[in-house]
N, C-alpha and C positions, 0 to 999 in steps of 0.2 A: 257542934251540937249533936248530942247523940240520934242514930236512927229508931224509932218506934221497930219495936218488933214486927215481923213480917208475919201474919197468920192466917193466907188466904196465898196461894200458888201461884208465884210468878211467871208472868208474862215471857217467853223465850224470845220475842223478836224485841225487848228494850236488853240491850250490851252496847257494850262496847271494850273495841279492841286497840290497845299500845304497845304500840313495838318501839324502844326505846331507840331515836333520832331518824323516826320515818316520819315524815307528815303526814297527812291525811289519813290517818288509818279506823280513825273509826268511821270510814267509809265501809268497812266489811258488813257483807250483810249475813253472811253465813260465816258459823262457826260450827265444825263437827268432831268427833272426836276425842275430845276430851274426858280423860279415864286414867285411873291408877291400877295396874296389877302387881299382884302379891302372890309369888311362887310358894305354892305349899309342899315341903316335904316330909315324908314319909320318915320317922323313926320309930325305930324299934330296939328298945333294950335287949341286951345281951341275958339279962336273966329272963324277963318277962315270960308271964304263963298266958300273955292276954295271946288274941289273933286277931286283935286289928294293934298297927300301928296309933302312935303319937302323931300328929299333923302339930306341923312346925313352919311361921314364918320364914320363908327363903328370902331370894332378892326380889327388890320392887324394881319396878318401868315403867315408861311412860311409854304409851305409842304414839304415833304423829298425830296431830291435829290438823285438819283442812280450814283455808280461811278462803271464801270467797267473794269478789266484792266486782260492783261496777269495771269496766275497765275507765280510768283515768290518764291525762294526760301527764301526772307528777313521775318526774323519776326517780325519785327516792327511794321506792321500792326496790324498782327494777336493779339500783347502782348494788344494792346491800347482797341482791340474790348475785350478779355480776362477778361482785368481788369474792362470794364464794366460789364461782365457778371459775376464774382467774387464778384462785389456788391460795387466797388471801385468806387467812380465818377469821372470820367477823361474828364472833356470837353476840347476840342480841339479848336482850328481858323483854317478856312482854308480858301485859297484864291485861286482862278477860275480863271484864266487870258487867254485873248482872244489876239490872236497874230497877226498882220499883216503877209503878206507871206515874210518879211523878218526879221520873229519869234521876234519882237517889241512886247514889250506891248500893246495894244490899252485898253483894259476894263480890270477893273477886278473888281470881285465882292468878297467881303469879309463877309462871316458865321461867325458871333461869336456862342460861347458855345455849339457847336457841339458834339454831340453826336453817333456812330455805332449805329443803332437800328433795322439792321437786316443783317445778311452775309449770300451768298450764295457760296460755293462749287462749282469745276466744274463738268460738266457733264462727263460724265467717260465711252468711251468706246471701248473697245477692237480691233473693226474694224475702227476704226477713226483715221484720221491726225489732225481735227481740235484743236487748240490752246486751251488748258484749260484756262475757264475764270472765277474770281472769281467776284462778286456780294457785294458792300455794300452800304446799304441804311443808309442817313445819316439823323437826325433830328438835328435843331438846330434854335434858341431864335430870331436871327435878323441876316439882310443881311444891308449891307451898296455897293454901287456902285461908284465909281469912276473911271471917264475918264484919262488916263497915258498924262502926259503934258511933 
């Protein structure tokens, strides 16, 4: 059934996060990062009488995204970041999905060939209540975006 148009600013804390054969993953509660850049270069014809340059699409990137969530007891996570650092290549898809407040899809963006390329630990301390929270940074090849219909 299609989604009603969205026309009033969605809420940043309704997502959720798939890493394709982790479980638990839309336990994340943070996601950051997430962004396309577009190298602009500089030409300039060989005749031209102008003084400024042509601005021209270069290559695009993606920089890493941070995801961070509860610490849980599942290993799944843990095995996938492992067997990259084991020397295995395991790239992953994951998809980012942006919820209306009545948890609908509206966006989601889609990571191919993802990769862990940094985990962090939580902070640990004896006088603390707060929530252990684990840290992983994800690199990965292209992002595709699609509106939920």
């Amino acid at each position: 059934m299609p989604t009603a148009a969205v026309t009033s600013p969605l809420l940043a804390k309704n997502f959720r996060v798939e890493i394709d054969g982790i479980a638990a993953t839309t336990t994340f509660t943070e996601v950051s990062g997430l962004s396309a850049v577009i190298d602009v270069v500089d030409y300039r014809t060989g005749g031209s009488l102008e003084n400024a340059a042509q601005k021209l699409p270069g290559l695009g990137s993606f920089p890493n995204i941070t995801l961070k969530r509860g610490f849980i007891s599942d290993i799944s996570l843990w095995t996938w970041i492992n067997n990259n650092l084991a020397g295995t290549l395991d790239r992953r898809s994951i998809a980012i999905t942006l919820l209306d407040q009545a948890e609908n899809p509206v966006w989601t963006w889609k990571l191919s060939n993802a990769l862990p390329c940094r985990w962090s630990g939580p902070d640990l301390a004896a006088d603390s209540s707060a929530v252990a929270i684990e840290t992983l940074e994800i690199c990965y090849e292209s992002l595709q975006s699609t509106l939920a219909t």
